[in-house]
C-alpha positions as CSV (number, residue, x, y, z in Angstrom):
1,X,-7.2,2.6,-22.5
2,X,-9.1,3.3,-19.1
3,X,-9.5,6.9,-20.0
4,X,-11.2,6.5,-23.7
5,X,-13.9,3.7,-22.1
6,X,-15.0,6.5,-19.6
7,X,-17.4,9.4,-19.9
8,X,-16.0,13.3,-20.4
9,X,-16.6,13.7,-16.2
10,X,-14.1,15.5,-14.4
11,X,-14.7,13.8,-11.0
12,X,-14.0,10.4,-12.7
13,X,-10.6,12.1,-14.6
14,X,-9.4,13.6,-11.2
15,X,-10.1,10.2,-9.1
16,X,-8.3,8.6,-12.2
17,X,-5.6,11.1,-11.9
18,X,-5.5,10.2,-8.3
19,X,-4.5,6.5,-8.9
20,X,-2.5,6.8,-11.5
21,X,0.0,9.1,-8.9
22,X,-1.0,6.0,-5.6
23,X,2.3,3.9,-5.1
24,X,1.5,0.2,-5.9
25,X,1.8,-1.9,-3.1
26,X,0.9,-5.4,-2.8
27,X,-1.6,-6.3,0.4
28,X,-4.0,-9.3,-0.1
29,X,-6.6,-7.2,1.7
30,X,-6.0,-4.1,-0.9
31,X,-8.4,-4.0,-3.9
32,X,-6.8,-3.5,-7.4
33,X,-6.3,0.2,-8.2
34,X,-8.7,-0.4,-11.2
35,X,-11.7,-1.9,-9.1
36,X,-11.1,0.9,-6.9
37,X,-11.6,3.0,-9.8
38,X,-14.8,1.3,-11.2
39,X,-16.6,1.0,-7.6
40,X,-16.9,4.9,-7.8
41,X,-18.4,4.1,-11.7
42,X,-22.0,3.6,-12.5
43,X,-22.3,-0.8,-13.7
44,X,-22.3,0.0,-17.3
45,X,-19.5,2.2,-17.4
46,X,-17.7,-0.2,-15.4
47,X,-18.7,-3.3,-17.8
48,X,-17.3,-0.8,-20.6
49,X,-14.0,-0.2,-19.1
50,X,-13.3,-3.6,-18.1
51,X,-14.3,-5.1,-21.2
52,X,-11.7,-2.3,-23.1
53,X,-9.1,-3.1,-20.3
54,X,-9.3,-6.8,-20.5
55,X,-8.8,-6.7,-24.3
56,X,-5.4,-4.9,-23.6
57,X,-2.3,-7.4,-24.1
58,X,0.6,-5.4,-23.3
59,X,4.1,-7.0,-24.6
60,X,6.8,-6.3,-22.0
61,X,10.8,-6.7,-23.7
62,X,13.4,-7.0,-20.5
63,X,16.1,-4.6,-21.8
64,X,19.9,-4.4,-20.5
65,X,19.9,-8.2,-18.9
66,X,22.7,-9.4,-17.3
67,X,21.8,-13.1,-17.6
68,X,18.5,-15.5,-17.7
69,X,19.0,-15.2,-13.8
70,X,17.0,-11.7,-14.2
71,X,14.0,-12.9,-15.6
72,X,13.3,-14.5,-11.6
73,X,11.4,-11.4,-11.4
74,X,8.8,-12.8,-13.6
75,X,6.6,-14.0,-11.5
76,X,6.6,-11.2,-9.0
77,X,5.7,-9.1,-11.6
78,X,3.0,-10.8,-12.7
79,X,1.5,-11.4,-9.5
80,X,1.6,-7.3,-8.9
81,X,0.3,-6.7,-12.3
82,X,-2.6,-8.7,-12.0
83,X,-3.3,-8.5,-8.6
84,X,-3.1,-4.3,-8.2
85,X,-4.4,-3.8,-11.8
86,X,-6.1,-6.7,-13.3
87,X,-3.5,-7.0,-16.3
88,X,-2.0,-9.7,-18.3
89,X,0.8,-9.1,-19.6
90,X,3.0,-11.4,-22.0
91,X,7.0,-11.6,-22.4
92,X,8.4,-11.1,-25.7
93,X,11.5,-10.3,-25.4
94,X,15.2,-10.2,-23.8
95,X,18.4,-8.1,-24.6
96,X,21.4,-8.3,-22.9
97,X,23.6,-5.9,-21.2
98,X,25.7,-5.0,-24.7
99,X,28.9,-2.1,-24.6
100,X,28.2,-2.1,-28.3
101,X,25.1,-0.2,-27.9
102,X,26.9,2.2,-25.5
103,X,29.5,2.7,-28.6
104,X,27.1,2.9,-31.0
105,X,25.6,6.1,-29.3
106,X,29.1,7.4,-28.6
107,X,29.4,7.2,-32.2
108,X,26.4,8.6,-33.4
109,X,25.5,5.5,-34.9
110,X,22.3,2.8,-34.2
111,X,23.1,-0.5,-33.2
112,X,22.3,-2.0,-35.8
113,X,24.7,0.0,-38.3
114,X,27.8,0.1,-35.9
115,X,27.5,-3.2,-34.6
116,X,24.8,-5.8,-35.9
117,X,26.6,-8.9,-34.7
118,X,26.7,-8.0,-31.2
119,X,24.7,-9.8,-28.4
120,X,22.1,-7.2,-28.1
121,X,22.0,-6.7,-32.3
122,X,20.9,-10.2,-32.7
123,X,18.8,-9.9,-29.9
124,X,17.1,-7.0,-31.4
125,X,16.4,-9.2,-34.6
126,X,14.9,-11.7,-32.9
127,X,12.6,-9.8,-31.0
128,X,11.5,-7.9,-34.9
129,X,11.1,-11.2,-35.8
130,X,9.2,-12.3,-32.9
131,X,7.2,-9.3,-33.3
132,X,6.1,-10.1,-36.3
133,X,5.3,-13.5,-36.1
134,X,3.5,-12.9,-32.5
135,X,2.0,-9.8,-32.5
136,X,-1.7,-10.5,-33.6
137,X,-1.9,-13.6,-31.1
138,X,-1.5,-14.3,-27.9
139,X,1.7,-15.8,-26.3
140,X,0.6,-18.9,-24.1
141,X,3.4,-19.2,-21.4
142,X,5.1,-16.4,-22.7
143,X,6.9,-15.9,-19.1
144,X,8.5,-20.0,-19.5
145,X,9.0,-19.9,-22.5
146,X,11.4,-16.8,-22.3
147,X,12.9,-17.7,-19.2
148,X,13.5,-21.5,-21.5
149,X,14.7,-19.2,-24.6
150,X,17.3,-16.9,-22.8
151,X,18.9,-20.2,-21.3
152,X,19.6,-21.3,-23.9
153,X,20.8,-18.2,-26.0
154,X,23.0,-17.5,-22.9
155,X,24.0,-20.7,-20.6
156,X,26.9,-18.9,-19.7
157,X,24.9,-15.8,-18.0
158,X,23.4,-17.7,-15.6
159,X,23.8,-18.0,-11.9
160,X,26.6,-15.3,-11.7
């Protein structure tokens, strides 16, 4: 998204280049990776990347959950994400830990062929569903209100 909102300079690409390979580490003194990147920008370049990057919603799907307990790493996350990269993200979705989907790919077969019914097929409906229904608006609360929906799909995951 960054890259199609700047100009065809090579300098810019190789700086680019260079953050994309930094490590991401969280110090309140540290500016964010991408206002790094636009301080090196001329202003309207930088007004046209941030206004392309602050249009960007990505949807992030926790995959191979072991309970709602897992999702405690939500707000981390989103304090790194914004913090080091000026991003929002939203939660959409949650799929267990499932050894149906391990025996589906012994098998040769998807998921939702060989085993539909399991935890992670139904999961993997709702979130198509979800999808769907969600994806041309945003999600307010999309962190609690996973974290509320897992609970309840699986009560029994919790606080192992």
């Amino acid at each position: 998204m960054i890259e199609h909102a700047l100009p065809q300079d090579r300098s810019i690409h190789r700086k680019l280049q260079t953050l994309y390979t930094s490590p991401l580490e969280l110090k309140s003194n540290q500016p964010s990776l991408l206002q790094t990147l636009l301080s090196s920008l001329d202003p309207e370049i930088a007004e046209k990347v941030l206004s392309s990057w602050h249009q960007f919603r990505p949807r992030l799907v926790f995959n191979r959950g072991l309970g709602p307990d897992d999702l405690s790493i939500i707000p981390k996350l989103e304090k790194n994400l914004s913090h080091q990269l000026d991003l929002t993200v939203e939660f959409i979705g949650y799929i267990p830990e499932d050894l149906a989907v391990l025996n589906s790919l012994r098998h040769g077969k998807s998921l939702m062929s060989f085993a539909s019914t399991s935890n992670a097929g139904q999961d993997m409906i709702r979130l198509a569903r979800r999808v769907l229904r969600l994806w041309d608006q945003p999600i307010p609360n999309s962190a609690s209100q996973l974290q509320q929906y897992t609970q309840r799909l699986y009560p029994e995951s919790s606080s192992q």
